[in-house]
C-alpha positions as CSV (number, residue, x, y, z in Angstrom):
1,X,-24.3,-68.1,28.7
2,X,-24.5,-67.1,32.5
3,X,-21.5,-64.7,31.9
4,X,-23.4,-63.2,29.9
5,X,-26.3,-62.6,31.6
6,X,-24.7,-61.0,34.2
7,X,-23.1,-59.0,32.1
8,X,-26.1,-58.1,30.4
9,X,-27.8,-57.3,33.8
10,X,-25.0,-54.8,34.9
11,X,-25.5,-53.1,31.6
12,X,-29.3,-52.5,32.2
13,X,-29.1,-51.6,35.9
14,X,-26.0,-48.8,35.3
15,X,-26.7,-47.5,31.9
16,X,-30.1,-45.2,32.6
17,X,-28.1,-44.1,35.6
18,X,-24.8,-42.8,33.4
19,X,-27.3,-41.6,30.7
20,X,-28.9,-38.8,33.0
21,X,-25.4,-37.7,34.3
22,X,-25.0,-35.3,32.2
23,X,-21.7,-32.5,33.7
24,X,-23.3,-29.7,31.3
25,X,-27.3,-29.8,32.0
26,X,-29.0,-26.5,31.9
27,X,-30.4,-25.3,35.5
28,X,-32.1,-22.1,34.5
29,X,-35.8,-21.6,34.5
30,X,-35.6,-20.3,31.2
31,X,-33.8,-22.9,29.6
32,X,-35.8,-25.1,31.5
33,X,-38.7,-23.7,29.9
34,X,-37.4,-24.3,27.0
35,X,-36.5,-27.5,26.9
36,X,-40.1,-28.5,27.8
37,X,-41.4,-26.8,25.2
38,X,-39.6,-28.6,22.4
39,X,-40.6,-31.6,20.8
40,X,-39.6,-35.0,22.3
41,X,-36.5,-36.4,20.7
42,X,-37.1,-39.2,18.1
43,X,-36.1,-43.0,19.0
44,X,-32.8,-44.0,17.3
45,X,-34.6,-47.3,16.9
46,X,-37.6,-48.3,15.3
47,X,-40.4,-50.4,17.2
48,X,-42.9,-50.4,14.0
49,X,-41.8,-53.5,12.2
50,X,-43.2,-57.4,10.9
51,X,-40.6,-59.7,11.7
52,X,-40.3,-63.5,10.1
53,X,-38.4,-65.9,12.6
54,X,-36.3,-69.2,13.1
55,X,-37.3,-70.6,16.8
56,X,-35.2,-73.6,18.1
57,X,-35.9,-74.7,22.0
58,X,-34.5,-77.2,24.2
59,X,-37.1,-77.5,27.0
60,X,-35.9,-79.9,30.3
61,X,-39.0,-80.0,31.0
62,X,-40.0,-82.0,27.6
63,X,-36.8,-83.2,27.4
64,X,-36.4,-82.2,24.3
65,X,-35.8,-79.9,21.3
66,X,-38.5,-78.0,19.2
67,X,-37.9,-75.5,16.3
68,X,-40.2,-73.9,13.4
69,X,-41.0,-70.5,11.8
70,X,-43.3,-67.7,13.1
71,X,-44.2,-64.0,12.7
72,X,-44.4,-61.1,14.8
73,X,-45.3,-57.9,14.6
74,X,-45.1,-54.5,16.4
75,X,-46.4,-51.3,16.1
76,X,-45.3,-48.1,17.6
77,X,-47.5,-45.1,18.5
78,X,-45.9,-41.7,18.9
79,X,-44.7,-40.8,23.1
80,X,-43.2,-44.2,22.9
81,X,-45.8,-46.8,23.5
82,X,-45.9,-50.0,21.2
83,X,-48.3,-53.0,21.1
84,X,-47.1,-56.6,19.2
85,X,-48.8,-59.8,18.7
86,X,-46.6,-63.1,18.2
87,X,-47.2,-66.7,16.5
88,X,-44.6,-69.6,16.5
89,X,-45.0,-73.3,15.5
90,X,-42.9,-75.2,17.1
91,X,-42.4,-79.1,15.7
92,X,-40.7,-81.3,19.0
93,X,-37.8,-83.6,17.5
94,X,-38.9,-86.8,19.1
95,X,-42.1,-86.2,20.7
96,X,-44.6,-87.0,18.2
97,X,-46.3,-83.4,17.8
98,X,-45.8,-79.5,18.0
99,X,-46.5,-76.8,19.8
100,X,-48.4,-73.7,18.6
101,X,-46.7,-70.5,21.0
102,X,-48.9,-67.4,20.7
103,X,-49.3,-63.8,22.0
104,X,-49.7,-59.9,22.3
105,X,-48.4,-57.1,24.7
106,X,-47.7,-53.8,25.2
107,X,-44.1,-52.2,25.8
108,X,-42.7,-48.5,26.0
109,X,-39.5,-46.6,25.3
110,X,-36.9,-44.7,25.5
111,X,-34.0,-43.2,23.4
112,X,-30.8,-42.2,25.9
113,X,-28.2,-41.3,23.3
114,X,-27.8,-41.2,19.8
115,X,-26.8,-44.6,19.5
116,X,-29.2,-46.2,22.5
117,X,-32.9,-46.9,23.2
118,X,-34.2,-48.7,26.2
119,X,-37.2,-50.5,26.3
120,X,-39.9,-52.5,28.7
121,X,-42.9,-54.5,27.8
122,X,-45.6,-57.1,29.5
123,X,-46.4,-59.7,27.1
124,X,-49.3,-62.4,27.8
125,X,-48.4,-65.8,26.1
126,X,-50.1,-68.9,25.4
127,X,-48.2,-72.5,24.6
128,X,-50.3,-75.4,23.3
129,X,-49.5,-78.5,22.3
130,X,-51.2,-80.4,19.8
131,X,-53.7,-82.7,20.3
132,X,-51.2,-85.8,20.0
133,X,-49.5,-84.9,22.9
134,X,-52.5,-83.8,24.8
135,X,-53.8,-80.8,23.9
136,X,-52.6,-79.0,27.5
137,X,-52.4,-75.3,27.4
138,X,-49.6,-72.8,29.8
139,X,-50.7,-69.6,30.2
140,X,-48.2,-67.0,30.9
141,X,-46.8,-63.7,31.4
142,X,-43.4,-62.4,30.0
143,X,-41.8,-59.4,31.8
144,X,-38.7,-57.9,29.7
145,X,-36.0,-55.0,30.4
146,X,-33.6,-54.5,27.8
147,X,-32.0,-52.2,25.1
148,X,-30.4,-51.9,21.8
149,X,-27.3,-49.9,20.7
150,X,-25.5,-49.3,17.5
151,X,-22.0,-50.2,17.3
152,X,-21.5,-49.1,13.7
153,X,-23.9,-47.9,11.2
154,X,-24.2,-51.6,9.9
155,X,-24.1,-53.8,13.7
156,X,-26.1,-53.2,16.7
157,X,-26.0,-54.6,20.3
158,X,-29.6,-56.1,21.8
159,X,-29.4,-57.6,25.5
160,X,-32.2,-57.9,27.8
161,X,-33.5,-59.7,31.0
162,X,-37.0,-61.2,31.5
163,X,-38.8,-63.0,33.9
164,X,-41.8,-65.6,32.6
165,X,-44.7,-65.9,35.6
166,X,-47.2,-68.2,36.3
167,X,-45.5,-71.0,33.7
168,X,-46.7,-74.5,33.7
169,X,-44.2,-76.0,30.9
170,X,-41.3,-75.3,33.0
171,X,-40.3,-72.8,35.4
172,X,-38.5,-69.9,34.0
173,X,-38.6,-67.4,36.5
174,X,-35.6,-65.3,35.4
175,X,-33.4,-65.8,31.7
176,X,-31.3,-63.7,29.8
177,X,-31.0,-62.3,25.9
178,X,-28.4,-61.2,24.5
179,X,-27.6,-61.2,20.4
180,X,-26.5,-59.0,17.4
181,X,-28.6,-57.5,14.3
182,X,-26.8,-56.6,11.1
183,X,-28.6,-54.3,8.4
184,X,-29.9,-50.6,8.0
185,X,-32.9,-49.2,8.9
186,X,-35.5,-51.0,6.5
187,X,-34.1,-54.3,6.5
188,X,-32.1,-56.0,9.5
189,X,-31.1,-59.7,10.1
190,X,-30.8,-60.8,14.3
191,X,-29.4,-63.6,15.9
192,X,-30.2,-64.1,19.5
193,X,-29.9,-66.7,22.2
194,X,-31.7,-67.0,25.8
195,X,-30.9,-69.0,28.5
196,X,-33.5,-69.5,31.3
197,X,-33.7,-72.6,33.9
198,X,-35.6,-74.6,31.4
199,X,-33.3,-74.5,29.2
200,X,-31.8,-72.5,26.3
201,X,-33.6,-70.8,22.8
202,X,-31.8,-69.3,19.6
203,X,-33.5,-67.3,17.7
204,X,-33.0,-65.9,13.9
205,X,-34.9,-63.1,12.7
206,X,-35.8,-61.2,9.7
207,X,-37.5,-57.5,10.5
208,X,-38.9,-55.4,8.1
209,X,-39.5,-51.6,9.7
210,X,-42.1,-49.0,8.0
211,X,-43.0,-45.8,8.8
């Protein structure tokens, strides 16, 4: 997974750089002008969409594995802003409880091809576990960088890097996400995996994008 992540991080660092080279960009003052005046170029990729998931976690710092369903949804405004909430119940293997992982944000974007979008968001999370195991609570913030890219009309490409601050159930101060999403652009199905230095996560999700 670390190759990965490297890999995913050299992606993220180089690709706004390449994107904005562009050999055959218009210098006059009147093209200029007219460039600014038309309308903002439309996202390749939706961030409006309700999403149903498959969580599975193995924590080293609970030394051991939870999973479970959970919903999230996202909702983007027009210029590129988008705000989503989050809920997962997670059922520990061998720990006699769960854990009930919850939260919103606020991200923006940006499409730099035809096939590519770029994002960043700030999420504030909460992780509790249930009252058999304690009732404790981690409050946290989620920092992400990442993007998406088609690589047919049927496959896209997600990677991202994130760093998780102020964590109590485990220090994660910097993972890695990187997966694939089949389906059009109503219906997809993703499968992702994270690594951070708590452990690993693999993700399956559903997403459903409206208008």
């Amino acid at each position: 997974m670390r190759k990965y992540g490297i890999l995913v991080t050299l992606v993220l660092l180089l690709a706004p750089l390449l994107a904005q080279a562009d050999p055959q960009a218009q210098t006059s003052q009147d093209q200029a002008s007219q460039i600014s005046q038309s309308p903002a170029p439309q996202d390749v990729f939706s961030y409006s969409y309700l999403q149903v998931n498959r969580l599975s976690e193995h924590s080293d710092f609970f030394n051991d594995r939870s999973a479970g369903q959970g919903l999230k949804f996202s909702y983007g405004f027009n210029g590129g802003v988008y705000l989503f909430g989050q809920w997962n119940r997670l059922d520990f293997a061998r720990l006699a409880g769960h854990r009930n992982l919850s939260g919103i944000g606020i991200g923006a974007h940006q499409e730099y091809s035809q096939s590519t979008s770029f994002f960043i968001d700030l999420g504030f999370l909460r992780d509790r576990l249930s009252g058999s195991l304690g009732g404790a609570t981690d409050n946290y913030w989620r920092v992400t960088y990442g993007f998406q890219s088609h690589l047919s009309s049927f496959v896209a490409l997600s990677g991202a890097i994130f760093t998780e601050r102020n964590t109590d159930f485990g220090r994660r101060p910097f993972g890695e996400r990187l997966g694939l999403s089949f389906g059009g652009s109503v219906l997809a199905l993703g499968v992702f995996g994270e690594h951070t230095a708590n452990g690993n996560r693999v993700e399956a999700e559903l997403n459903w994008y409206y208008p």
